[in-house]
C-alpha positions in Angstrom: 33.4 -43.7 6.4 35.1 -43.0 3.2 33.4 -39.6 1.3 31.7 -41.3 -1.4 27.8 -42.1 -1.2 28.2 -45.3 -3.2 31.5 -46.6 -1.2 31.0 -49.5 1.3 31.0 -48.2 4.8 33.9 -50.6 6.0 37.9 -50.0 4.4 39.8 -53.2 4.4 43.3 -52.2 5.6 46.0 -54.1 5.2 48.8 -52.2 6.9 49.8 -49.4 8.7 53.0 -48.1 10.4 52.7 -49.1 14.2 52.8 -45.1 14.7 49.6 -44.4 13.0 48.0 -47.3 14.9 49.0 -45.6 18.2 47.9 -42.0 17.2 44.4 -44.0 16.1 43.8 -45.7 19.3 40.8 -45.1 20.8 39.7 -42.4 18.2 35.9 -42.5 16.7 36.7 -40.8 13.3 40.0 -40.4 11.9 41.0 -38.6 7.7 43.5 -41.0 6.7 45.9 -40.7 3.9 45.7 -43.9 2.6 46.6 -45.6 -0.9 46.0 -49.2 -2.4 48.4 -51.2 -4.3 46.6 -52.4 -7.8 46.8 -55.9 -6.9 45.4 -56.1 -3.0 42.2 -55.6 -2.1 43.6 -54.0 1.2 44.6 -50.2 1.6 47.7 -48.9 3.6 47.1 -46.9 5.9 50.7 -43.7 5.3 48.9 -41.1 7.9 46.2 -40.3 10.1 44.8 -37.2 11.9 41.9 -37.6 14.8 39.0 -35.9 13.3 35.2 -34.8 14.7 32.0 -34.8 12.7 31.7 -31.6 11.1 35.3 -32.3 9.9 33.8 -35.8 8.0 31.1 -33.5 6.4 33.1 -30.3 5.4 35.5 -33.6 3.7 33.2 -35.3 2.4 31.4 -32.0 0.5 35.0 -30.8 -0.7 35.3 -34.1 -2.0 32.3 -34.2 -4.2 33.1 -30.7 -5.6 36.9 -32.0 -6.6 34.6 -35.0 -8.3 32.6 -32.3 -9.7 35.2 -30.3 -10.9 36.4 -33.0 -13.0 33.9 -33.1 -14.9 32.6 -29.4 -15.2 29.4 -29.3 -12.9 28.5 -28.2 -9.3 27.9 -29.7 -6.1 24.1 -28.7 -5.3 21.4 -29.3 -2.7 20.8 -32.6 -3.9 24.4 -34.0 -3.3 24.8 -32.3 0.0 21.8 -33.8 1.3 23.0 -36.9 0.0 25.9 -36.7 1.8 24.2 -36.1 5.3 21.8 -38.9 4.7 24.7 -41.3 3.8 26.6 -39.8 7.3 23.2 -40.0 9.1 22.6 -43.9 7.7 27.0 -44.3 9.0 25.4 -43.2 12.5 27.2 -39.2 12.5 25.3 -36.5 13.2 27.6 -33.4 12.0 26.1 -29.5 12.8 24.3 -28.2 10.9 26.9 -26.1 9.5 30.6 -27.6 7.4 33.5 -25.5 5.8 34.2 -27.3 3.2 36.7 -26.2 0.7 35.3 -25.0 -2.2 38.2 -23.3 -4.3 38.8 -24.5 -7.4 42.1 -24.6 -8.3 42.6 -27.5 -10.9 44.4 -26.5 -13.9 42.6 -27.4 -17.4 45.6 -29.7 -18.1 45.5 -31.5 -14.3 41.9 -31.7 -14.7 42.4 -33.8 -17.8 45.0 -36.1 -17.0 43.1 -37.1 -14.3 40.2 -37.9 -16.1 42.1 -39.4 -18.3 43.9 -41.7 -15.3 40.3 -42.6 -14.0 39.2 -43.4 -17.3 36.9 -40.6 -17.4 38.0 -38.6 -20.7 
């Protein structure tokens, strides 16, 4: 489940250390720190930490407010139900109730250089 509503539900890996597999084994949700070389269509897999529900939603709504603090707006009603149904459609059923962090703390010139990395600005 990756915290985007428009990313594919599946994520291709193409490695991990064998010590991240083990501390996966058996789990239903993991958060992964994970990156992608520009030329595979695979993603490495660096860490890993054995997560429930309620942890994939309070992500996934911290998430959209970092997107939305890039460029200047607010996660609302609308994404946040957007974000259940897309967990709802993945087969989770969080609570009713996520902590999601919601500090902003991206510095003007941060905020820009990332945009400008993504292609945004």
């Amino acid at each position: 489940m990756l915290p985007g509503l428009a990313e594919p539900r599946r994520l291709e890996v193409a490695d991990a250390p064998s010590e991240v597999r083990r501390s996966l084994k058996g789990a239903e949700l993991a958060s992964l720190l994970i990156y992608r070389e520009p030329w595979s269509s695979g993603w490495t897999i660096a860490d890993a930490a054995i997560i429930g529900a309620n942890d994939v939603l309070a992500h996934a709504i911290t998430w959209a407010d970092f997107q939305r603090e890039l460029d200047g707006s607010e996660v609302d009603g609308t994404i946040v139900a957007g974000i259940r149904q897309s967990l709802h459609l993945s087969g989770l059923r969080p609570p009713a109730f996520a902590e999601p962090n919601l500090t902003r703390s991206l510095s003007p010139v941060a905020r820009d250089v990332v945009r400008w990395l993504r292609g945004m600005g």
